[in-house]
C-alpha positions as CSV (number, residue, x, y, z in Angstrom):
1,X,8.5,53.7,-41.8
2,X,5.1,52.7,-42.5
3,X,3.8,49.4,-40.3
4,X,2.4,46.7,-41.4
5,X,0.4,43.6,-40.4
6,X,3.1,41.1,-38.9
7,X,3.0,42.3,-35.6
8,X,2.9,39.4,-33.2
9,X,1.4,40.0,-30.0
10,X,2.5,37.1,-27.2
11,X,1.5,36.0,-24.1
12,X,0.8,39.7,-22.5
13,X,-3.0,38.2,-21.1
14,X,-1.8,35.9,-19.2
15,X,-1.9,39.0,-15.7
16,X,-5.1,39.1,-17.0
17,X,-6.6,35.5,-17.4
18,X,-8.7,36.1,-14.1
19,X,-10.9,38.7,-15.1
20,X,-14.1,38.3,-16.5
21,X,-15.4,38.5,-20.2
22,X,-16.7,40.6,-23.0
23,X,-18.2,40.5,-25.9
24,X,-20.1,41.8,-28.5
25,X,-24.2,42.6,-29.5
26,X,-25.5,44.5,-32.8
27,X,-26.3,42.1,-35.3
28,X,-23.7,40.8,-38.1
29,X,-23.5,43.6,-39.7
30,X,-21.1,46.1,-38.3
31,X,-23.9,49.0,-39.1
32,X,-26.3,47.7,-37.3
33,X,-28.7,46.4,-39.6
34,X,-29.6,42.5,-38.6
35,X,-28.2,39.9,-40.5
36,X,-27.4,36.3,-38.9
37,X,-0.6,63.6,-21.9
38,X,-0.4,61.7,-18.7
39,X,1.3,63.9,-15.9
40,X,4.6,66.4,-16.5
41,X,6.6,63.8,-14.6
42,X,5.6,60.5,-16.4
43,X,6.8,58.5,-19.8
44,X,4.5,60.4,-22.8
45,X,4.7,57.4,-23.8
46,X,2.9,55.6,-21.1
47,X,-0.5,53.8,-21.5
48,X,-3.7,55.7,-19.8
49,X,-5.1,52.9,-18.6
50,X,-2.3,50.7,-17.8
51,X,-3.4,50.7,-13.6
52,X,-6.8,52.4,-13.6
53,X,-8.2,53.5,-10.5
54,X,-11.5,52.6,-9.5
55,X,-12.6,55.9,-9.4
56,X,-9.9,58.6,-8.8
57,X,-11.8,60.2,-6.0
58,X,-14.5,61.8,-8.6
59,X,-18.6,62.2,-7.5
60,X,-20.5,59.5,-8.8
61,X,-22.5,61.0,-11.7
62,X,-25.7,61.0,-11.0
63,X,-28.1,58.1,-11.9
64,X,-30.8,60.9,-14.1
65,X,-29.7,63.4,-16.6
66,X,-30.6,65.5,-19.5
67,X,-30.1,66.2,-23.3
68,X,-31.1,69.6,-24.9
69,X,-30.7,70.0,-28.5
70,X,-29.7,74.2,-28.6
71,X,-28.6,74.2,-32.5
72,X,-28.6,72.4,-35.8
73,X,-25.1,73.4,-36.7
74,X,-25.5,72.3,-40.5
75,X,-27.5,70.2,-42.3
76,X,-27.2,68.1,-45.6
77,X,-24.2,66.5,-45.3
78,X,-23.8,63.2,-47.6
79,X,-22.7,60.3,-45.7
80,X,-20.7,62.2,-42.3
81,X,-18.6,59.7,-40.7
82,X,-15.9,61.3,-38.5
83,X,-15.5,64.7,-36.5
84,X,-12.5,66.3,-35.5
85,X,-12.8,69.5,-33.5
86,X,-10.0,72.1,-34.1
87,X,-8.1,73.8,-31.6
88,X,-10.4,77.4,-33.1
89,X,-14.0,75.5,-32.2
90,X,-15.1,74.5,-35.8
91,X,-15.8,71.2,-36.8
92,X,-13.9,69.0,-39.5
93,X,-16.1,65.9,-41.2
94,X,-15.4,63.8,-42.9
95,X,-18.1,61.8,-45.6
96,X,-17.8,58.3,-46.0
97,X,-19.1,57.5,-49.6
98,X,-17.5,60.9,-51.3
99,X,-14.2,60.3,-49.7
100,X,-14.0,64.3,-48.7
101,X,-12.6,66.6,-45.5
102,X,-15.3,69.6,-44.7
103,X,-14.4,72.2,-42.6
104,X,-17.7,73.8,-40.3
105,X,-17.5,76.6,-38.9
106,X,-19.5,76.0,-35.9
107,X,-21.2,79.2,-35.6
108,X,-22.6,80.0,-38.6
109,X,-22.8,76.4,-40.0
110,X,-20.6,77.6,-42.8
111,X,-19.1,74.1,-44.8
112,X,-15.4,74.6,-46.6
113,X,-14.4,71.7,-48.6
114,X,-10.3,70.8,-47.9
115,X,-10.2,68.2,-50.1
116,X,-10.8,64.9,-50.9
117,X,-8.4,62.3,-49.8
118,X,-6.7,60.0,-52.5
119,X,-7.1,56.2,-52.5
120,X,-10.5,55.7,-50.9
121,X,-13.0,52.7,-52.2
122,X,-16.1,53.2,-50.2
123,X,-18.0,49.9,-49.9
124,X,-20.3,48.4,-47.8
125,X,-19.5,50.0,-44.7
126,X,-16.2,50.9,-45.4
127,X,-14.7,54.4,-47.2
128,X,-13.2,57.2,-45.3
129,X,-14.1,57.0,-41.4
130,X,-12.4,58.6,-38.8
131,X,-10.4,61.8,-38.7
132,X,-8.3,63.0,-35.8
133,X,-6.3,66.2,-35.5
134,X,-2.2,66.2,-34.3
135,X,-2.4,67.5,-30.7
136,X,0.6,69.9,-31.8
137,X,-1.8,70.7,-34.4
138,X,-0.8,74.5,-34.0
139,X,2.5,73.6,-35.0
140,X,2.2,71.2,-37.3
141,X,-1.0,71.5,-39.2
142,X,-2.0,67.6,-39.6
143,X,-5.0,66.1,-39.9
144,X,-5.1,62.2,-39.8
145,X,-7.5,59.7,-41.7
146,X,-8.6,56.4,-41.4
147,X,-9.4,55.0,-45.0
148,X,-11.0,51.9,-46.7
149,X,-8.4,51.9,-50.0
150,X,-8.3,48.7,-52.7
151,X,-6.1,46.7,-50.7
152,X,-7.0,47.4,-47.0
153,X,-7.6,49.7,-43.8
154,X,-5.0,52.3,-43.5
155,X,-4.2,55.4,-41.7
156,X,-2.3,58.8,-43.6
157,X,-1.4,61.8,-42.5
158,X,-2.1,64.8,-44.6
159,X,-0.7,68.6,-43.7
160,X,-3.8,71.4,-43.7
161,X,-3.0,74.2,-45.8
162,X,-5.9,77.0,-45.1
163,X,-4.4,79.3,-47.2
164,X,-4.9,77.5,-50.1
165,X,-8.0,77.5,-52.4
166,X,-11.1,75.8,-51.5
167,X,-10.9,72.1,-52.4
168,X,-6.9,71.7,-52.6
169,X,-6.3,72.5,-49.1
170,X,-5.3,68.9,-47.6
171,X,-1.6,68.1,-48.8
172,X,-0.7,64.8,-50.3
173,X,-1.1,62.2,-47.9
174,X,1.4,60.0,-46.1
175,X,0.8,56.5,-44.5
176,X,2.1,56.0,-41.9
177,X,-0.1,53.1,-41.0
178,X,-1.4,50.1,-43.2
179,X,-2.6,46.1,-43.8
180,X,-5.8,46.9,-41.2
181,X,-8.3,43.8,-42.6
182,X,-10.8,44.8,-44.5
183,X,-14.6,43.9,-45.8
184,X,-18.1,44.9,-46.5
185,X,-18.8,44.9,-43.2
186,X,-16.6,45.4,-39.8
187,X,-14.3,48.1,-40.8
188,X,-13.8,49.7,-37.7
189,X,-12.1,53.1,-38.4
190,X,-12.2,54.8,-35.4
191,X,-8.9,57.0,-34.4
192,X,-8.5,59.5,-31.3
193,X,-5.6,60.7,-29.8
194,X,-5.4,59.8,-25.9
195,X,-4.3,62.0,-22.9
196,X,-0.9,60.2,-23.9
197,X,-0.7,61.7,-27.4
198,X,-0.9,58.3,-28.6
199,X,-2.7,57.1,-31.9
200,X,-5.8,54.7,-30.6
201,X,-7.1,53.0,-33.7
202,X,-10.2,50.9,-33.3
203,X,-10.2,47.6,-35.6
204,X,-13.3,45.2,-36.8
205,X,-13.4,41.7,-37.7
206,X,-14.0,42.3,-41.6
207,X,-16.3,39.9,-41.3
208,X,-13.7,37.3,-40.3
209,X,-14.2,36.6,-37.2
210,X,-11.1,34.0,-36.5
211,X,-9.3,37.4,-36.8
212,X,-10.6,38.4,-33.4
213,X,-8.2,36.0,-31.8
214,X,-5.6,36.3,-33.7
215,X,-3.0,37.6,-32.2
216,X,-1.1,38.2,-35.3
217,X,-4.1,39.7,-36.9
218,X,-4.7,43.5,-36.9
219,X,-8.2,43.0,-37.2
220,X,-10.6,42.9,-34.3
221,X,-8.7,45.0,-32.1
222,X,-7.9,48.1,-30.7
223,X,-4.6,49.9,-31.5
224,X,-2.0,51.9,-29.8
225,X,0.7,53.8,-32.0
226,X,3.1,56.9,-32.0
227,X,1.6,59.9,-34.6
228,X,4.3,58.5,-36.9
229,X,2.7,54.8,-36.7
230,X,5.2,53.4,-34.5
231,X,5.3,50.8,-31.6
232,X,5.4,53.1,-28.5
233,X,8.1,51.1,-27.2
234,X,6.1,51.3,-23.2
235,X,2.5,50.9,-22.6
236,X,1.5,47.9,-25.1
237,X,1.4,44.7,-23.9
238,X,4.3,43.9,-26.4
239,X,7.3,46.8,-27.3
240,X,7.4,45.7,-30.8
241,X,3.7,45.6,-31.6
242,X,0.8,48.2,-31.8
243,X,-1.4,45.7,-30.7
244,X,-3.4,47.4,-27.3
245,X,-6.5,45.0,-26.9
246,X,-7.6,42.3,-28.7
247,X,-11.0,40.3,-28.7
248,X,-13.2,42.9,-30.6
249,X,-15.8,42.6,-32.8
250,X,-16.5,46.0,-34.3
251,X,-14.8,48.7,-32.5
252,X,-16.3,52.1,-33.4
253,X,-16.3,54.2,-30.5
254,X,-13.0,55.5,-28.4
255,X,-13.3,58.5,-25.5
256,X,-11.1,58.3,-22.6
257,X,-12.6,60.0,-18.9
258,X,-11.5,62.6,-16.4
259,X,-9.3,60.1,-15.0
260,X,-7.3,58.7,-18.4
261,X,-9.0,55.7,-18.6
262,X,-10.4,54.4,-22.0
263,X,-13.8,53.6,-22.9
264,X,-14.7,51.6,-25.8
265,X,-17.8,50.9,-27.9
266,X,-18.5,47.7,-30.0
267,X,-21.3,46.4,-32.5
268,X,-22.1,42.7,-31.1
269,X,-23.5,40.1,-33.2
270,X,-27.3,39.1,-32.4
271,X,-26.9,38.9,-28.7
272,X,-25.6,42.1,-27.0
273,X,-24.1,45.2,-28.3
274,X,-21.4,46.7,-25.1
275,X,-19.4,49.7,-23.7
276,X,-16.1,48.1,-22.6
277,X,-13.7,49.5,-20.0
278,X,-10.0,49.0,-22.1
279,X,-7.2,47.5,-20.3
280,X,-4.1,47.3,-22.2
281,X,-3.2,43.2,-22.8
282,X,-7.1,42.5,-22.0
283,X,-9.4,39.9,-24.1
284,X,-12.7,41.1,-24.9
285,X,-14.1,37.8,-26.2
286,X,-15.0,37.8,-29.6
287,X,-16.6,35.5,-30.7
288,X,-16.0,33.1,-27.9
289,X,-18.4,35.0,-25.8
290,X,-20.4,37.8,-26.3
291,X,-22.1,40.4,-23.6
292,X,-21.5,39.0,-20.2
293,X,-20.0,36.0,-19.5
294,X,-18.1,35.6,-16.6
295,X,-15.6,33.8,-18.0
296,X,-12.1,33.5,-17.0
297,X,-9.7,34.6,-19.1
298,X,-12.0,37.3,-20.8
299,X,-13.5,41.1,-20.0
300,X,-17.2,41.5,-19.4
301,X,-18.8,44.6,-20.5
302,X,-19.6,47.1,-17.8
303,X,-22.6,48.2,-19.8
304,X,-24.5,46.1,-22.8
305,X,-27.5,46.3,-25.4
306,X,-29.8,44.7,-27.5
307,X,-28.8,45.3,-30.9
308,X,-32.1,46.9,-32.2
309,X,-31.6,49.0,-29.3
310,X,-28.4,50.0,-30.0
311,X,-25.8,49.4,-32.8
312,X,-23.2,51.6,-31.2
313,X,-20.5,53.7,-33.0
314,X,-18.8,57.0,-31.4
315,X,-18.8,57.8,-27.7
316,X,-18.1,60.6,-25.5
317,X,-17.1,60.8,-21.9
318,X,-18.5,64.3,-20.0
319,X,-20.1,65.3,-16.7
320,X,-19.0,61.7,-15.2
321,X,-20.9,59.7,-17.7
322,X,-20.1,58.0,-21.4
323,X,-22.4,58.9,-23.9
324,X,-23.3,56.6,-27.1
325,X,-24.3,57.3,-30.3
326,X,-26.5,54.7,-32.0
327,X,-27.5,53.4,-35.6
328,X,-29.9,50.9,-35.4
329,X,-31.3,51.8,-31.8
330,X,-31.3,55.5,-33.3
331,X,-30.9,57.1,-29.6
332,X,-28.6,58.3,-27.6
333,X,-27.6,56.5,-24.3
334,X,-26.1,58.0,-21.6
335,X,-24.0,55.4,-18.8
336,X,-23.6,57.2,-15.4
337,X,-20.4,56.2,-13.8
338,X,-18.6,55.9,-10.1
339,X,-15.4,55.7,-11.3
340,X,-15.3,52.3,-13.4
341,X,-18.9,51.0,-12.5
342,X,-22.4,52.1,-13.4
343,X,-24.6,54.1,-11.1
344,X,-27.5,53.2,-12.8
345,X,-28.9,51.9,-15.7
346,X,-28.4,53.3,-19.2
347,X,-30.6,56.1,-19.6
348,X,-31.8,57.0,-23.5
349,X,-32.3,60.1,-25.2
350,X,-33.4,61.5,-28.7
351,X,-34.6,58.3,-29.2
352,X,-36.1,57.8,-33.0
353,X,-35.6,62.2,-33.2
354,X,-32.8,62.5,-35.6
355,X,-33.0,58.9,-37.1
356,X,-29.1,57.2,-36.9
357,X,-26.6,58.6,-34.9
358,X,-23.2,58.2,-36.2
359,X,-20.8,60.1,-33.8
360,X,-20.5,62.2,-30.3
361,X,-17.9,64.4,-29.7
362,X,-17.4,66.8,-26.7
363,X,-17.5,70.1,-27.4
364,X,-16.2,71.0,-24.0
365,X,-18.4,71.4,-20.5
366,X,-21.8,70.6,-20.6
367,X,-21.7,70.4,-24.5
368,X,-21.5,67.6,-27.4
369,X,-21.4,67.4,-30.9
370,X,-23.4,64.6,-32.3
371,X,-23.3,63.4,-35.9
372,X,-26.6,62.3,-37.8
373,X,-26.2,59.1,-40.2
374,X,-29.5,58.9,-42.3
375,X,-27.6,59.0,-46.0
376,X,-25.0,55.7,-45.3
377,X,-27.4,53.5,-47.7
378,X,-29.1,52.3,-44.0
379,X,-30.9,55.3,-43.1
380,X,-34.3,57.2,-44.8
381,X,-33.1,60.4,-44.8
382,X,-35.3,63.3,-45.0
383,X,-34.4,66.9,-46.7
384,X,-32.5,68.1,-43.9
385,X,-30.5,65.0,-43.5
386,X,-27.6,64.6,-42.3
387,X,-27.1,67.0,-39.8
388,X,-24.3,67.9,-36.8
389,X,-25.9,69.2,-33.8
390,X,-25.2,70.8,-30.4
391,X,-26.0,69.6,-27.5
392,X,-25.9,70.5,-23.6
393,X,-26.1,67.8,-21.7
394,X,-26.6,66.8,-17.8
């Protein structure tokens, strides 16, 4: 059954009406640019960060680290958006504008075109975004896609067939998700599945931002679903809805830490751009506040930005810390963490190297993947642009 819109989402802030708020801080546009499997014995089903701890016994990470750039895995790549690793090491990318699925093989820098993926009307900032693999992806062989189409945001589902020729290798896709707002700007589009095997789906505003609040909206929020598109049924703040957090501005970033606990990313307005700490039922603001508040009834960011500093989009959580691509602030940060709080201040990296960074992906240990995003229409890409590099990181 595919979902749609009408999922009304109660009363479930109310346990949370004493914590403090959040908000947003890039500029108006979305981009950046400035315009005015939980444990063997629990529920699979169960939310990650239902009861977070505040740090699970971990080391605090400590306040200075590192980035070293060891490989440019490939380079010209028209409009990258979203990377999925698979289960072998290589990379899938997906490009925004051209509405295709390359496969890299992450040695040799080797691109394979699957496919491109029906129904996608890039615009503005929207077109085909995030990607995520199954996590039975050995079995099952499905890739999933978060799309801009005529009509909306939507999710499919689409089974990989390698042995196919070159170009008709993704399978005809099914929604299983659809009626996500959309716009010019504020598409959201970033999915991840969570240590739950959940479907996290982060939501924008399209440029609407009475949507925000709107309990009944799917826009401005962040999403929890089954791989089939489904209410989980535990773990939301209401069984019938998909609805996980609401409040959001721009949510483009989702990465969950050694502990299960989600991390979120959000483009702010003018004011402050933040890295959020995602409760399930929690209020993040938008647009009644934005960046640090205090205010009851809404979550404060536990790290936040100026937008020309920042602009974020994917995140990464390794070595203890979340690490944040930016667009606009064309560095990388990195937020050293003791368990839900910052050791330090943000530290930056890379910073006007590589131009926009898109997306960060770990790549396991010490290493990330991180995504260039010169060619989006924002950038001034160079003859080398865009790229996906390794990185190994302290």
């Amino acid at each position: 059954m595919v979902r749609s819109p009408s999922l009304p989402l109660r009363t479930a802030v109310a346990s949370l009406a004493g914590l403090a708020l959040f908000a947003a801080g890039c500029s108006s546009d979305g981009d950046g640019e400035p315009t005015d499997r939980t444990s063997a014995t629990a529920d699979r089903s169960a939310s990650p960060s239902e009861n977070p701890s505040p740090s699970g016994g971990a080391s605090p990470a400590p306040a200075k680290g590192s980035v070293e750039v060891v490989d440019t895995v490939v380079t010209g790549l028209k409009s990258p958006w979203g990377l999925a690793p698979l289960p072998d090491g290589d990379l899938l990318v997906s490009s925004r504008d051209e509405g295709t699925i390359l496969r890299v093989d992450a040695d040799s820098g080797k691109t394979t075109e699957l496919g491109s993926v029906p129904g996608v009307e890039p615009g503005g900032e929207g077109g085909l975004l995030g990607i995520a693999v199954s996590p039975d992806f050995a079995e099952d062989r499905h890739v999933y896609a978060y799309f801009t189409s005529a009509s909306d945001n939507r999710i499919v589902r689409m089974l990989y067939e390698e042995d196919k020729e070159e170009g008709s290798q993704l399978g005809a896709p099914s929604t299983i998700f659809r009626g996500i707002p959309k716009g010019m700007i504020h598409n959201g589009g970033r999915i991840a599945f969570g240590p739950d095997r959940m479907l996290y789906v982060g939501t924008g505003d399209s440029g609407d931002e009475s949507l925000s609040q709107d309990r009944e909206s799917l826009g401005g929020k962040i999403l929890r679903m089954t791989p089939d598109g489904e209410p989980p049924g535990h773990g939301n703040p209401e069984a019938d809805s998909v609805v996980y957090s609401w409040g959001h501005r721009n949510v483009q970033g989702l990465a969950w830490d050694a502990e299960k606990r989600l991390w979120a990313a959000e483009f702010g307005q003018n004011t402050w751009d933040e890295l959020n700490l995602i409760r399930p039922g929690a209020n993040y603001g938008w647009p009644e506040v934005e960046g640090e508040a205090g205010e009851e009834g809404f979550v404060d960011p536990v790290a936040q930005w100026k937008p020309a500093d920042a602009s974020p989009s994917g995140i990464a959580v390794t070595n203890g810390s979340v690490w944040m691509a930016g667009l606009r602030g064309e560095r990388l940060w990195r937020v050293p963490l003791d368990g839900v709080k910052k050791v330090a201040e943000p530290q930056a990296f890379l910073e006007g190297e590589y131009g926009r960074l898109r997306t960060v992906v770990s790549a396991g240990g010490d290493g990330l993947w991180l995504v260039t995003s010169e060619t989006d229409s924002r950038g001034t890409p160079g003859e080398d642009d865009d790229r996906i590099l390794k990185l190994e990181v302290r």
